[in-house]
N, C-alpha and C positions, 0 to 999 in steps of 0.2 A: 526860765520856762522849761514845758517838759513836754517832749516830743512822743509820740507811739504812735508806731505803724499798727492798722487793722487790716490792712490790704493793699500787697504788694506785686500784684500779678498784673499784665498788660494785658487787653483784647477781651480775655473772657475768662471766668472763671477755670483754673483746674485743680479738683480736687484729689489729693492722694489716692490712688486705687489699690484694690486688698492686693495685688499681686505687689506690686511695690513695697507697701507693708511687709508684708512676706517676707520679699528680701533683705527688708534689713531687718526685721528679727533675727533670719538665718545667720545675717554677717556678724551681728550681734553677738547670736549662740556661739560658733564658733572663735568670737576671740577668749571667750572665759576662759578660765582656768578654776581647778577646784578651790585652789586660795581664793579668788574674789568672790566666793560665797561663803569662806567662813564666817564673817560678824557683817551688822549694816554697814560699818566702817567700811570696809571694803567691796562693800556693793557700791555706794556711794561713790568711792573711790575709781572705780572701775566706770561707773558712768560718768564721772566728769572728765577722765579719759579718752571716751569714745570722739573719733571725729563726728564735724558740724552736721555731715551730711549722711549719720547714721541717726543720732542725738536728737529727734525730734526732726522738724519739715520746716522749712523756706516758708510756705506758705501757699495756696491755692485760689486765697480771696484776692480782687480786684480793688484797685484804687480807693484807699482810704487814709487820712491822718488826722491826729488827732493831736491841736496844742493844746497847752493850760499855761496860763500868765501867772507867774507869780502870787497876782492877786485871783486867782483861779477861777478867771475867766474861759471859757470852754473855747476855742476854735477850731473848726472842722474844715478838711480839704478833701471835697469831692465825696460822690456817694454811690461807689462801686458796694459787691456784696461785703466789702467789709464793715458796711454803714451797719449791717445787723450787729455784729458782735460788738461794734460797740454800744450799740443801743442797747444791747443784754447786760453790758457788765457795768453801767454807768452807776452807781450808787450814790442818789441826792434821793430827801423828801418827796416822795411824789406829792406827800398836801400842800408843798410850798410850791412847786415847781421850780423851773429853772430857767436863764437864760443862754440859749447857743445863737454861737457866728457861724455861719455855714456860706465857705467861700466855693466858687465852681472855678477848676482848670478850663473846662469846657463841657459840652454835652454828648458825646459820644457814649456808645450801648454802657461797656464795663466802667464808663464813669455815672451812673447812673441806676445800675442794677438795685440798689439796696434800699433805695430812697422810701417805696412803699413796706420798707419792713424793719424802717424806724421807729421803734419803741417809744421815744419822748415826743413824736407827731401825733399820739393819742391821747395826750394828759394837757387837757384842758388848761393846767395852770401855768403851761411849759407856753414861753416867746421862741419862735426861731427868727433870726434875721439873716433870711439868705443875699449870697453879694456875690454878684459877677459882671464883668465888663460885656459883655452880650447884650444890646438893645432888646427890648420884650421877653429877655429871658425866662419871665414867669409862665409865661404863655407855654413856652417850651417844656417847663417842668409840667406845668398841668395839661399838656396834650399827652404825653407820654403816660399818662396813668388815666385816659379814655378807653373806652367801648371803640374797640376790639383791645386795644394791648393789654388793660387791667380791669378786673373786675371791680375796686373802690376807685372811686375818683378822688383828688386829692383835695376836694371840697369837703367830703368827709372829715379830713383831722380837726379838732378839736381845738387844736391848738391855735395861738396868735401869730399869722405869718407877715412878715414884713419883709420888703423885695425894694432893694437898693440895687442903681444901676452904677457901677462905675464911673466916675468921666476923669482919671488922670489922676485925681488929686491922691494923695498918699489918706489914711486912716489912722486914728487914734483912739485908742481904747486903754485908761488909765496910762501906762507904763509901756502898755504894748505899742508899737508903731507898724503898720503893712503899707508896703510899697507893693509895687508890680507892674508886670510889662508883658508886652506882644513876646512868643516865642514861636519860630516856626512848626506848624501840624497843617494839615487840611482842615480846612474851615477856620483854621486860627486856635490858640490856646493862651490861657495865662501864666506867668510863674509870678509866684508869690515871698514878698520878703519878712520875715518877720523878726523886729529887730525891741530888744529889751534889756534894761541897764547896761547896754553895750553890746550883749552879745548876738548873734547875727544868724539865723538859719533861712535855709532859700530852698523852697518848695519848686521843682522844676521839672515835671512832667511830661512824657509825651512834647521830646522836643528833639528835633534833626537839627543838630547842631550848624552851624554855616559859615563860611570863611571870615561874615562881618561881625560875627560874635565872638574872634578873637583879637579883632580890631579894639585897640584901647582909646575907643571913644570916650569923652568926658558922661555920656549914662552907661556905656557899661561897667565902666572901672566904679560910678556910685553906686549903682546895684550890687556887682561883684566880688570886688577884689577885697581881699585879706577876711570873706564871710569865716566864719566860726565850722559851721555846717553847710555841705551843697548835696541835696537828694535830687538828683538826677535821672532821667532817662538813660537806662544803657540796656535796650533790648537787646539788639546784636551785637554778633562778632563783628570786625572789620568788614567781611567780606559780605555778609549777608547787609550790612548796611550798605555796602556800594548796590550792590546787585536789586536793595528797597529804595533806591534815591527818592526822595518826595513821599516816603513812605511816614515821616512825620516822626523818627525814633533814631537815637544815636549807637555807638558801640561803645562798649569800656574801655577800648583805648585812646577813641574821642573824648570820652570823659575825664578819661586821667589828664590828657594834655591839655583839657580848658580849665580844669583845676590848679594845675602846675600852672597855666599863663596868669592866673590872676591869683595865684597866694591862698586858695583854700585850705583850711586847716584839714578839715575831715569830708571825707569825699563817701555819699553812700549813693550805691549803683541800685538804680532801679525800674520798676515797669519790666519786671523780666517776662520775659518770652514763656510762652503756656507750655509750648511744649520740651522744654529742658527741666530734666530733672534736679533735682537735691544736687545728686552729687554732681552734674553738670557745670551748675551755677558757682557750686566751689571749685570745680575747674576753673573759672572761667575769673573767679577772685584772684585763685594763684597767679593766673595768667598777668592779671590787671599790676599783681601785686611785683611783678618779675619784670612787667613791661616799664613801671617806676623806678627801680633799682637798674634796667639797662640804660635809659636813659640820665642814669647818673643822679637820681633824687631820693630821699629818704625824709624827707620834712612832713611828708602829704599821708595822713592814715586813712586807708579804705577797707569800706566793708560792705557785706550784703545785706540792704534792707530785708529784716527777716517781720513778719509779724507775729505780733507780740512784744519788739523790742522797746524798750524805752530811755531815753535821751535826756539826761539831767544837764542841761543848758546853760 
């Protein structure tokens, strides 16, 4: 399978501002030297160089992911504004159209920003089949694009909608398999499993981790343990997570150590906090990555859901 984040941001969008830009051009200019402009070589060289948090941006868009199965079936999680860009960059036949699985974490604002400005929601020959454990959830989607909040209603798309309600049972789509389960938020939220020729990634959003979910219950060790990949909620720091209790979001060091409890190979932190910058968020990796190695482990690889990145699974 192959994984890509379009939107990695928690709450609400926040986009780069020129004064940020700014600054890292400045930090930029200032490391040159005249040698890394003699030949492209060494321009090249020189930017692959640069730290993460100089080198391009984390990201500003809201909640979005994007699988593909093997057999290149599309799966979609959640439709924050990063639901656009991937609606821009999707390259299939528009005279054939296509079919997407469009699964919902939940309905909250930044999981839902992008949804009216989904590209493949206006080609007539496009299926989407959306799925969430949310009783009437359709309803939900199409109030949210009413007179006053949107000017099209979502009667408008063209396309063929189908709205499947959850009830327990796991999903089967050729080779792909989804499981999922309740995770602590307000009003409730999903995490999603998605498991193929063996390998295992766990979609886990917008989740306040809790004493019983490191309980080695007989469902969470099936859900959990020894996953390939766990994309996780890790808004806060330690402290700012006490100080949000019930706030519905965990820290990176709760996430390191629910990783370590159940054998995760690769641990990626996400739903970051709007208002921490670039370089913040790679403080906040080292931090993660320091807080692993004090506790005596080296097994477990972390990183920061960036968008853009992609996951060959």
């Amino acid at each position: 399978m192959l994984i890509k984040f379009w939107g990695v941001r928690g709450s609400v969008p926040s986009p780069i501002t020129s004064t940020v830009f700014r600054n890292k051009v400045t930090a930029i200019l200032n490391r040159l030297t005249p040698r890394d402009l003699e030949s492209a070589a060494n321009r090249e060289i020189f930017l692959a160089h640069l730290p993460p948090e100089l080198f391009g941006t984390i990201g500003g868009n809201t909640t979005c992911l994007e699988i593909r199965s093997d057999e290149d079936e599309i799966f979609i999680v959640d439709g924050g504004t990063g639901l656009r860009e991937l609606g821009q960059n999707l390259n299939y036949p528009k005279d054939k159209g296509m079919t997407f699985h469009f699964f919902f974490t939940h309905f909250h604002w930044d999981h839902l920003q992008g949804i009216p400005f989904f590209a493949p929601f206006f080609n007539p020959k496009n299926t989407i089949h959306f799925y969430s454990a949310v009783k009437g959830f359709e309803n939900i989607l199409r109030e949210q694009m009413k007179t006053p909040y949107f000017p099209v209603p979502m009667s408008v798309f063209p396309s063929t909608m189908v709205f499947h309600e959850l009830s327990g049972e796991p999903l089967n789509f050729g080779g792909m398999n989804i499981s999922y389960r309740a995770v602590y938020h307000p009003q409730g939220c999903t995490a999603y499993r998605f498991e193929e020729r063996g390998r295992v990634a766990i979609f886990s959003t917008d989740t306040e981790l809790k004493t019983s979910d490191f309980h080695k219950t007989s469902e969470n060790v099936t859900f959990y343990e020894n996953v390939d990949i766990l994309i996780l909620d890790a808004q806060y720091t330690l402290g700012e997570a006490i100080d949000k209790t019930n706030w519905g979001h965990s820290s990176y060091s709760m996430a390191v150590d629910f990783a370590l409890e159940y054998g995760i190979k690769k641990l990626f932190l996400f739903h970051h906090e709007p208002n921490y910058s670039d370089a913040y968020l790679e403080d906040i990796k080292r931090l993660a990555l320091w807080y692993l190695q004090h506790n005596g482990h080296d097994g477990l690889e972390i990183d920061l859901a960036r968008e853009g990145v992609e996951i060959d699974l």
